[in-house]
Every structure is written in structure tokens, then in C-alpha cells.
C-alpha positions, 0 to 999 in steps of 0.5 A: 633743806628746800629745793630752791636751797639745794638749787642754789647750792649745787649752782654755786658748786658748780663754779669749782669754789668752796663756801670759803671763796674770798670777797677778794677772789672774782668768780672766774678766778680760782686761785688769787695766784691766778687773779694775780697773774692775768692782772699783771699780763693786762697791766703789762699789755697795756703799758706796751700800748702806750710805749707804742703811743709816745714813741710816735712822738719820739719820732717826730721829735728825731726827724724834726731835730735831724730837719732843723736842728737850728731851730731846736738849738734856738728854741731849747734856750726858753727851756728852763732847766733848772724846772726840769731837773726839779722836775725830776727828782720829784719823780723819781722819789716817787718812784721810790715811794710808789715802789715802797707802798707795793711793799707795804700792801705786801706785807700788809703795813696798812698805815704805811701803805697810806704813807707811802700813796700819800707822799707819791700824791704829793709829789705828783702834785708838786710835779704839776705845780712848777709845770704850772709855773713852767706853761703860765710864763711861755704862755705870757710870752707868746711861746705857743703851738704853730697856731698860736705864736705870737713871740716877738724877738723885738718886744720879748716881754708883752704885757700880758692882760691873761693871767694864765697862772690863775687861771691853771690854779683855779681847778686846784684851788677849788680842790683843795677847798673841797678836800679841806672841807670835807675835812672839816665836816669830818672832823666834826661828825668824827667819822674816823674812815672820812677823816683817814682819808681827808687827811692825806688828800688835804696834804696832797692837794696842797703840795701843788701851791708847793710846787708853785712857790718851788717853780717860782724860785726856780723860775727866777726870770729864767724864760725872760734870760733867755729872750734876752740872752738870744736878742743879745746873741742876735745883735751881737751877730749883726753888729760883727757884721755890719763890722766886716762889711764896713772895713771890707769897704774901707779898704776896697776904697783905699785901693781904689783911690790909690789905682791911676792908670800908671799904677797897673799894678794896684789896678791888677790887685782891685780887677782879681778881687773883682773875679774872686769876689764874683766867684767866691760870693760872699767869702773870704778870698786868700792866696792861690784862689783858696775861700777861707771863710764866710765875710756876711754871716748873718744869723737866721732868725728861728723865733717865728711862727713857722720855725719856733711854733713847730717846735713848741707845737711838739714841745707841749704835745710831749710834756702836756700827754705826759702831764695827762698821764700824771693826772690820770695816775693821780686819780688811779693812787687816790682810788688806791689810798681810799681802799687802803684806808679801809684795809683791802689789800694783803698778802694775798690781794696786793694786785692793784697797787703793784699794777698801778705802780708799775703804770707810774714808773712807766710815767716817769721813764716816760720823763726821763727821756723827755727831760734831756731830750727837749731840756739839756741836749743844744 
């Protein structure tokens, strides 16, 4: 043996690791117990991080509601529910495969780790779709962040010379053709690890045009109901109104055709309305000087760029961060279904699928917290 050789050997003695050291092991780790554990310690630090992140906009959400809560009954109504709660359910099955697949790599079930990664991808993109749908008609409508509002209660329906649909699935239908032809090329090179992996990102990538046939059924007019339904409220509230206004005048005229200088007693009836109406406003005035209720009860408009603008500003801030961490936790299970294509993971080196899953179902806690909040609770 030469000196260089003995050199080399003693260097690599030095670290504490046998020549049977695993590829999987890192150099500064001894044991993949030990490897496991700091990851989970990270992951988990990390996670406390971006609890601390959404709950300042947890908080700006409460003292806004507890501010004006007017505003957010109002404008909770152009959220449709039912995209929600598809919403929902989609994570939460893929909470469930996500879960299965950590079992999978544990168990070393290679073909089933594949299954499980793919079908949380789906859903992901599923998730994404009908929030596509979501965005595109509150974008139509004028919906938008303070800056941008543009709704009009009078006209709730412009036409709109964007389609904002098109333009969101653009990206993914540029994916989707290159996932198919990567496929394709696959296929016809008969690459076997190209084609494991192609597949069930083909799958994927075209569950989000699932997502948006889902959202459009759902969808069923929902945002435009709901304009109609608050342009009916709001001109059933003046109609009630002018209605109450009109017989109060009615009857003050009657009086006053009945009041003649002989008649003291009518003429006493319209003087201490007089007083009572100045003391009282706008109230409805009873025996013994009691204010029983408001006569004028006119509705304040929330649907301006000052009131409803703020909301939909914090509105899209939530769902929209939230939708950054979909997107990035996409990426993360499709770098996680590629090496469990080509058989990385076992027993004992299951560490990033456990902490990529830990990260999805802190996204969809995350989404189950928000879906009450902005979508059931009026």
C-alpha cells in the first residue's frame, strides 16, 4: 500500500465511519437515527416559523371582522361555499395519502410510494384548478384588492374584455404539453425510469383542467347569485323605506288638515309630535316619550373600494400565500416521486418524505382555518 493510500485511509478513519458507511448516511452524521432526528428538529422549526408567519394575517383578519363587521358580512356573501368546501375535502384526502406514502417509504412499498405521491399531486392540482375558477370570476367582476376595486352594485355584471381564466391556465397547460411530451419521447426511446416518472406527472398535471371543470359546475353562477341577491337586498331596504317615510307623511298630513284653531286638541297631538320627532330623530316615538325603534333604516353601502376593497385585499392575501404554499409543496412531492422512482428511500432513510409531509399538513390545517373563517362564518 502506498503512502498516499494509507493517507487516504487514516483521513477517512478519522471521521469515525467504517468503509461500510451508507450512500444515504451524510459524513456528519453517525447513525441514520441521528440524520433522522435533526431533520425532524429542522422541519419542525421551520414549521414554527410559518405558524408565526400566518397568524399575522390571522390577526389582521380578527381586528378587521371585530372593526367592521358589517363589511365582512357583506362581502363574505361573493364567496361561494360550495368551492370551498371542494376545496377541502380534496385536502384532506390528501392528507390522507400524503400520510399513507410516509408509510409506504417506511415499509419500503416503492410502487405504492409512487401511488400515494402521485395521487397527493392530484389533488393539489385539483385544489388549484377550482381556485382558478374561484379568482378568474371575482376577477371578472371587479372583486379586487383596495387598489384595484372596481365592482359596481348598479352594473354587477361588466363585460369584461380579459379572460382572466386563460390567462392562469396558460402556465399549466404549457406543462402539461411538456410532461406529455416528455411522455411521448419516453415512450419512444423506452426509457423505463423516464417513462415511471412521466406518467404519473402526466396524471398530475391534468387534474388541474379537472379542477376546473369541477369549479365550474360548482361554480354555477355562484359570484354572479350573489351580486344579485345584495342588489336585491339593497333595493328591498329602500323600498321598505321610502315605504315608512311615505305613510308617516300621509298621516302628519291628515292631521294637519284636521287641526283648526277650535280643534286644541289635534293641534296638541301635531305640537308634541313636533317635540318628540326633534328629540327623537329619526325614531319611532310611543306613549310616555319611549323611542321604540328606527323609522329611516337605510342600509350602508359596503361594496366600495374603501370597505369591500380592504376586504378582498385581505381576502387574496390568505388564500393566495396559501396557494404559494401549495405550489411549493408541489414541487417539493414531485422531487420526492422522482427519487422514489428510482428506489431511494427504506427503512432506514424515509426522513424527506416524513418531513415533506409533515409540511403538507401544516398547508392544509393552514385551509381548514381559513375556509370557516372568510367562507361559513356571516
Amino acid at each position: 500500500m502506498s503512502t498516499i493510500e494509507a493517507a487516504a485511509e487514516n483521513a477517512h478513519d478519522a471521521h469515525g465511519h467504517d468503509h461500510d458507511h451508507p450512500s444515504f448516511l451524510a459524513h456528519h452524521f453517525d447513525t441514520p437515527e441521528q440524520q433522522f432526528d435533526s431533520g425532524k428538529l429542522g422541519i419542525w422549526l421551520f414549521l414554527v416559523t410559518e405558524i408565526l408567519f400566518f397568524s399575522g394575517m390571522f390577526c389582521a383578519y380578527a381586528i378587521f371582522r371585530m372593526l367592521r363587521p358589517d363589511v365582512f358580512e357583506g362581502c363574505s356573501q361573493f364567496l361561494n361555499t360550495k368551492l370551498g368546501a371542494i376545496n377541502t375535502g380534496v385536502l384532506l384526502f390528501s392528507s390522507l395519502t400524503m400520510a399513507w406514502a410516509v408509510r409506504c417509504s417506511q415499509v419500503k412499498q416503492d410502487r405504492g410510494l409512487v401511488a400515494m405521491l402521485a395521487a397527493t399531486l392530484s389533488c393539489a392540482m385539483i385544489f388549484l384548478g377550482v381556485k382558478a375558477i374561484e379568482y378568474s370570476h371575482k376577477w371578472e367582476m371587479g372583486l379586487l384588492p383596495a387598489g384595484l376595486y372596481f365592482y359596481d352594485p348598479a352594473n354587477p355584471h361588466p363585460e369584461s374584455h380579459t379572460n382572466y381564466l386563460f390567462y392562469i391556465c396558460l402556465p399549466f397547460m404549457i406543462l402539461l404539453g411538456g410532461v406529455v411530451a416528455w411522455l411521448v419521447v419516453s415512450l419512444a426511446t423506452r426509457n423505463k425510469f423516464h417513462v415511471q416518472c412521466a406518467m404519473p406527472l402526466t396524471v398530475a398535471a391534468a387534474c388541474f383542467f379537472v379542477g376546473i371543470g369541477l369549479g365550474m359546475v360548482l361554480e354555477s353562477g355562484g359570484s354572479e347569485h350573489a351580486a344579485d341577491e345584495y342588489q336585491a337586498h339593497a333595493t328591498t331596504e329602500l323600498e321598505q323605506t321610502a315605504a315608512i317615510q311615505l305613510v308617516s307623511s300621509g298621516e302628519s298630513e291628515v292631521l294637519e288638515s284636521l287641526a283648526t284653531e277650535s280643534n286644541t286638541g289635534i293641534q296638541s297631538e301635531l305640537s308634541a309630535r313636533q317635540r318628540q320627532l326633534e328629540n327623537a330623530g329619526t325614531a319611532i316615538v310611543q306613549e310616555g316619550d319611549e323611542i321604540a325603534g328606527a323609522i329611516v333604516s337605510v342600509e350602508e353601502n359596503v361594496m366600495t373600494q374603501r370597505k369591500a376593497g380592504v376586504f378582498f385585499s385581505i381576502y387574496y392575501c390568505m388564500t393566495g400565500v396559501h396557494a404559494i404554499h401549495i405550489l411549493v409543496g408541489i414541487g417539493f412531492l414531485v422531487w420526492l416521486l422522482v427519487r422514489a422512482v428510482r428506489q431511494d428511500f427504506n427503512p432506514q432513510y424515509f426522513g424527506p418524505v416524513d418531513y415533506v409531509g409533515l409540511y403538507w399538513h401544516l398547508v392544509d390545517l393552514i385551509w381548514i382555518y381559513l375556509f370557516p373563517l372568510l367562507y361559513l362564518i356571516r
